[in-house]
DRENTORKOL-3810 file (N, C-alpha, C; in nm, 4 decimals):
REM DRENTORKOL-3810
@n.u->12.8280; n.v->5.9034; n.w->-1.0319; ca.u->12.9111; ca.v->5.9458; ca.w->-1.1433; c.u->13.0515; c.v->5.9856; c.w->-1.1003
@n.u->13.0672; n.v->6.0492; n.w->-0.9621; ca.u->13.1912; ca.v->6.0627; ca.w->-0.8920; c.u->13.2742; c.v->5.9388; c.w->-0.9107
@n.u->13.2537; n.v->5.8015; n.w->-0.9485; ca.u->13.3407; ca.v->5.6974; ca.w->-0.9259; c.u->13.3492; c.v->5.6896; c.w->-1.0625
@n.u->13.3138; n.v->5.7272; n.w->-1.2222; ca.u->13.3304; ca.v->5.6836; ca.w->-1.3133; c.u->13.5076; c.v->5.7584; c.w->-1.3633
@n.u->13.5300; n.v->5.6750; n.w->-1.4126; ca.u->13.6773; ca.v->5.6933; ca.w->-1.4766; c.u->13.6209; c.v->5.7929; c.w->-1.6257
@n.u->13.5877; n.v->5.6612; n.w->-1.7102; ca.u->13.5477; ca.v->5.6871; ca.w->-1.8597; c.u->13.4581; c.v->5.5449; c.w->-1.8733
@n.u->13.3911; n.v->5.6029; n.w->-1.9809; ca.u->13.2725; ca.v->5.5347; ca.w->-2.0674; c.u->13.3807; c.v->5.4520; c.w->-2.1547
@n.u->13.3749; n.v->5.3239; n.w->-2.1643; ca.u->13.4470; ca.v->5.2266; ca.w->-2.2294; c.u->13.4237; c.v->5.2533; c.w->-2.4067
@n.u->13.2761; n.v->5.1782; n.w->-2.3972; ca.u->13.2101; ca.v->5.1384; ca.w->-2.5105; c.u->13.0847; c.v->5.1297; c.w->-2.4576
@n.u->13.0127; n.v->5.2176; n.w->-2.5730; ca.u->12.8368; ca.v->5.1945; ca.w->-2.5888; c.u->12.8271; c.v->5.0841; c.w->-2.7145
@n.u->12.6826; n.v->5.0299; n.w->-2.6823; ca.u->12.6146; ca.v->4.9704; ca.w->-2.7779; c.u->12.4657; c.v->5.0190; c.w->-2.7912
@n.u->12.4187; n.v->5.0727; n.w->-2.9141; ca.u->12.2983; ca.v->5.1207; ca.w->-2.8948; c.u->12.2145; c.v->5.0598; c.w->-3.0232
@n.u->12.0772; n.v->4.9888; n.w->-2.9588; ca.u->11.9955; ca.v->4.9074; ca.w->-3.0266; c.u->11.8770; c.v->5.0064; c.w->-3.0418
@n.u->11.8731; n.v->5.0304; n.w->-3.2165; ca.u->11.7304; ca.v->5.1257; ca.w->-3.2525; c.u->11.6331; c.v->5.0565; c.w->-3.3071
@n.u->11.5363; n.v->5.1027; n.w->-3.2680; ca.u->11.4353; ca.v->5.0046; ca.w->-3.3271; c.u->11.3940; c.v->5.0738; c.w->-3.4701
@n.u->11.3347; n.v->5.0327; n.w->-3.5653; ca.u->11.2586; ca.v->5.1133; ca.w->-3.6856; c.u->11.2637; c.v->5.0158; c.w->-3.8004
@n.u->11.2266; n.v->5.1114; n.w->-3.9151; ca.u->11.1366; ca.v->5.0174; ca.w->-4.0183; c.u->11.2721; c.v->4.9631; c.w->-4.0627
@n.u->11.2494; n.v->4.8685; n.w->-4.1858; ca.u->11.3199; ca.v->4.8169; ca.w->-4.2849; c.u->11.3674; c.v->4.9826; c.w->-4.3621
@n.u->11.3227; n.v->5.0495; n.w->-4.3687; ca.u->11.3886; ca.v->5.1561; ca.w->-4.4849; c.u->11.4164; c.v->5.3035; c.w->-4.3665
@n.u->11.4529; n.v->5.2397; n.w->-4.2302; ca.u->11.5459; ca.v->5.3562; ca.w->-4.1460; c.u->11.6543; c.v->5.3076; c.w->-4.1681
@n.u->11.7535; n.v->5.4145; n.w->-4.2006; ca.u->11.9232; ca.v->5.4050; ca.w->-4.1616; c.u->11.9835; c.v->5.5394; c.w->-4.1094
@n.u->11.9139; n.v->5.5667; n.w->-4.0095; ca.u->12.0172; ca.v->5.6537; ca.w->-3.9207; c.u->12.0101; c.v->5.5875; c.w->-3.7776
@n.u->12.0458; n.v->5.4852; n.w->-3.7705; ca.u->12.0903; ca.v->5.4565; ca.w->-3.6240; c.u->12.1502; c.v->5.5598; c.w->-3.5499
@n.u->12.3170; n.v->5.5771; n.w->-3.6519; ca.u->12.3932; ca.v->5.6416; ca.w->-3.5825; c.u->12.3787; c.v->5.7459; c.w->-3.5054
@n.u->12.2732; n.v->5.8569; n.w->-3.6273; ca.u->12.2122; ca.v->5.9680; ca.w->-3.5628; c.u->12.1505; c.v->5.9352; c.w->-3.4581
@n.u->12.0608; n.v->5.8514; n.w->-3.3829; ca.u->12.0035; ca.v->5.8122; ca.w->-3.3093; c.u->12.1388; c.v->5.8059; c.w->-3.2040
@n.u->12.1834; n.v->5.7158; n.w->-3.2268; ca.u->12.3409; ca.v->5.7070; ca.w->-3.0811; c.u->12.4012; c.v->5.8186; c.w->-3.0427
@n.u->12.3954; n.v->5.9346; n.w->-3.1371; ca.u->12.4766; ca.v->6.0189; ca.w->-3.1122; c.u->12.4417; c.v->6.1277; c.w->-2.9789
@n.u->12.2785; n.v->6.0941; n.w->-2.9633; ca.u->12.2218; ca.v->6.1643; ca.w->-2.8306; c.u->12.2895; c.v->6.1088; c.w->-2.7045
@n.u->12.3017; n.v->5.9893; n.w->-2.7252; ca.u->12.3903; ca.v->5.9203; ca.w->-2.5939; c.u->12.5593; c.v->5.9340; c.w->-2.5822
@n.u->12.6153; n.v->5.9653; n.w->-2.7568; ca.u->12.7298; ca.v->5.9876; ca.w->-2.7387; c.u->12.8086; c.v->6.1221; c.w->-2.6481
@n.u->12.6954; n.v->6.2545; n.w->-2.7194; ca.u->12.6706; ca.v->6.3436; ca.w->-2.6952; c.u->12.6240; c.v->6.3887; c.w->-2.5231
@n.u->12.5579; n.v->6.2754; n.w->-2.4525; ca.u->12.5177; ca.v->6.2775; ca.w->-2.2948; c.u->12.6655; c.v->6.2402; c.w->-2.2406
@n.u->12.7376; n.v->6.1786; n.w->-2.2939; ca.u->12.8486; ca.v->6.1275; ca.w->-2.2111; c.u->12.9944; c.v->6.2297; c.w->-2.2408
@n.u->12.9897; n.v->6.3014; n.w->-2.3426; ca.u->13.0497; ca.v->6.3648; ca.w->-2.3554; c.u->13.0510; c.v->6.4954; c.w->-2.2520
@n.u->12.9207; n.v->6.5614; n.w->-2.2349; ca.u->12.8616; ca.v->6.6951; ca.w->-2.1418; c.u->12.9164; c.v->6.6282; c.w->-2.0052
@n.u->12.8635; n.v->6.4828; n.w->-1.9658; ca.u->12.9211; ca.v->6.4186; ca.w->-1.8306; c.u->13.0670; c.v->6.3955; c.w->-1.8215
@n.u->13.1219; n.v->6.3157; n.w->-1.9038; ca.u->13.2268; ca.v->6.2790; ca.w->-1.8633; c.u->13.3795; c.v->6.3919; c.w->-1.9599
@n.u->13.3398; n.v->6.4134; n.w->-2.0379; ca.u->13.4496; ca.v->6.4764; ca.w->-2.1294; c.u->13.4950; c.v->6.4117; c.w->-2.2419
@n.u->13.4556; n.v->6.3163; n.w->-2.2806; ca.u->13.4882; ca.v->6.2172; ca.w->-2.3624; c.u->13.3826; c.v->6.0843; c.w->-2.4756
@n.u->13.4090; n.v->6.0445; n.w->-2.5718; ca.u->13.2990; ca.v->6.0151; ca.w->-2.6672; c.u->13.4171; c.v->5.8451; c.w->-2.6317
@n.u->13.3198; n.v->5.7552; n.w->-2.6231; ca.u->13.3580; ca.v->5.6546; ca.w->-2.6014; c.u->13.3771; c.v->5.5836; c.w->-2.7297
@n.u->13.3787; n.v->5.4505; n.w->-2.7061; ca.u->13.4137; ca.v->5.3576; ca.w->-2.8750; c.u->13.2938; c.v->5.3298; c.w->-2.9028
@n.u->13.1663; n.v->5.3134; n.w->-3.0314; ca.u->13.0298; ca.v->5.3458; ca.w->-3.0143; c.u->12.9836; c.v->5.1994; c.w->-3.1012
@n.u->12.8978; n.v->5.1349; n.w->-3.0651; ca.u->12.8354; ca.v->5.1049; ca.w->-3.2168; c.u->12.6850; c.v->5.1112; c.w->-3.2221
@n.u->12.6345; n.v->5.1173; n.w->-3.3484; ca.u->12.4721; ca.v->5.1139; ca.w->-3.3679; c.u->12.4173; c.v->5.0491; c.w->-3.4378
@n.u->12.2879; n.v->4.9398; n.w->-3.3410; ca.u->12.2682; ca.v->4.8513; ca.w->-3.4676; c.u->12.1086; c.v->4.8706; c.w->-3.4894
@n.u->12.0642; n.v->4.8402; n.w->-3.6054; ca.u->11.9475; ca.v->4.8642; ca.w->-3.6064; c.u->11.8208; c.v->4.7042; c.w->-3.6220
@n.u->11.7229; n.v->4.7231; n.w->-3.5636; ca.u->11.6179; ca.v->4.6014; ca.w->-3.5483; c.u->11.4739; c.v->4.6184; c.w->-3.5583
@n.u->11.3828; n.v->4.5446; n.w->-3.5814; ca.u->11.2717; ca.v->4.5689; ca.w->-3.6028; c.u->11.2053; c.v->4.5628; c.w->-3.4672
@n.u->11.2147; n.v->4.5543; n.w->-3.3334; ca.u->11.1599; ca.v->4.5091; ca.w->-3.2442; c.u->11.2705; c.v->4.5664; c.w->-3.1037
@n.u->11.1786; n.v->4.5864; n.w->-3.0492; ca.u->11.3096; ca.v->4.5860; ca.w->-2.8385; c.u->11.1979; c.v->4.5601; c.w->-2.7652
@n.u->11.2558; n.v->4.4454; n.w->-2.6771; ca.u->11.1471; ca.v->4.4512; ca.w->-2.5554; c.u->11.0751; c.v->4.5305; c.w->-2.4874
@n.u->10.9493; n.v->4.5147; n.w->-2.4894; ca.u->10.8597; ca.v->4.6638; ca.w->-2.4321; c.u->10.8542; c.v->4.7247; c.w->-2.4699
@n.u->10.8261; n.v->4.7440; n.w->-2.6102; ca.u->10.8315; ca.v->4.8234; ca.w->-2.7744; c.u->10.9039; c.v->4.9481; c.w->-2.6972
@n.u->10.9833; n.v->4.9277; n.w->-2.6327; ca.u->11.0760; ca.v->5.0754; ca.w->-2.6669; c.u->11.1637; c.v->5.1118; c.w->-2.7618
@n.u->11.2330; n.v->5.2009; n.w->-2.7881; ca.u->11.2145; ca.v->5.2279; ca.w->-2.8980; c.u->11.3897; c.v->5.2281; c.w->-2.9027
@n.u->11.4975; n.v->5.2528; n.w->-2.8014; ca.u->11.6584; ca.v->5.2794; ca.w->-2.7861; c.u->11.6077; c.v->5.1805; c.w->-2.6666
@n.u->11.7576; n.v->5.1230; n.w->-2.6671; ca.u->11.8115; ca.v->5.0392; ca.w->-2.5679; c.u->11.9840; c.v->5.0947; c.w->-2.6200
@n.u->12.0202; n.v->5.0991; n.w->-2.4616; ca.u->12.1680; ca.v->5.1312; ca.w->-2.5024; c.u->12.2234; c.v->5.0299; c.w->-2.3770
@n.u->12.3595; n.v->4.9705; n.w->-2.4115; ca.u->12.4388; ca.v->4.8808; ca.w->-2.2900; c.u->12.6079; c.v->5.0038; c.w->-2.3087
@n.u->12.6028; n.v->4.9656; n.w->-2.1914; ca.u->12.7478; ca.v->5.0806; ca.w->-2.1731; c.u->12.8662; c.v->4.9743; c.w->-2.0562
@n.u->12.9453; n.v->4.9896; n.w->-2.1219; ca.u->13.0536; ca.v->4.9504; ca.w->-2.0403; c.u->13.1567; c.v->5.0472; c.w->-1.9821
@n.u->13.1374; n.v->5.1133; n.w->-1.8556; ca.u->13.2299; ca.v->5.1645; ca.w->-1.7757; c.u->13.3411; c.v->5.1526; c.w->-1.7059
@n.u->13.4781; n.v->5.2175; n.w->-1.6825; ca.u->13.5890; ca.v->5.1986; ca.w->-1.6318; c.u->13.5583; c.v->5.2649; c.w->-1.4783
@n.u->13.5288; n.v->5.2205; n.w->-1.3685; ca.u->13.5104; ca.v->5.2757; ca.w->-1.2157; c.u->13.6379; c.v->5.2874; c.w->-1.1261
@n.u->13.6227; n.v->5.3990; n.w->-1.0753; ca.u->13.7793; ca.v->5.3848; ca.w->-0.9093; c.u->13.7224; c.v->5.2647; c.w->-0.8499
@n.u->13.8202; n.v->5.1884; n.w->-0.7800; ca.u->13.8095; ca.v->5.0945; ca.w->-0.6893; c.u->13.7236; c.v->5.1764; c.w->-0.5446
END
């Protein structure tokens, strides 16, 4: 974490029914982790799906800015 600059952009994939719509709430635990780490809430989005590999349940992809 010593080499991270800032958190670019998250993408966070929720899994749940046809009649969930709080993704966002769901992202906001990860927005919220990077904030306590780094100081800062990155550019976010949340999408929602019926399914994630290995029925888990969040999948998040993050794009980081690193020191050389």
């Amino acid at each position: 974490l010593n080499k991270v600059k800032k958190a670019v952009k998250i993408l966070v994939f929720v899994a749940g029914t046809d009649t969930f719509y709080q993704q966002p709430a769901v992202a906001n635990g990860a927005s919220e982790l990077l904030m306590d780490l780094l100081g800062h809430v990155p550019s976010r989005s949340a999408i929602g799906t019926n399914a994630l590999p290995g029925n888990i349940p969040v999948e998040i992809e993050a794009i980081f800015e690193v020191e050389a």
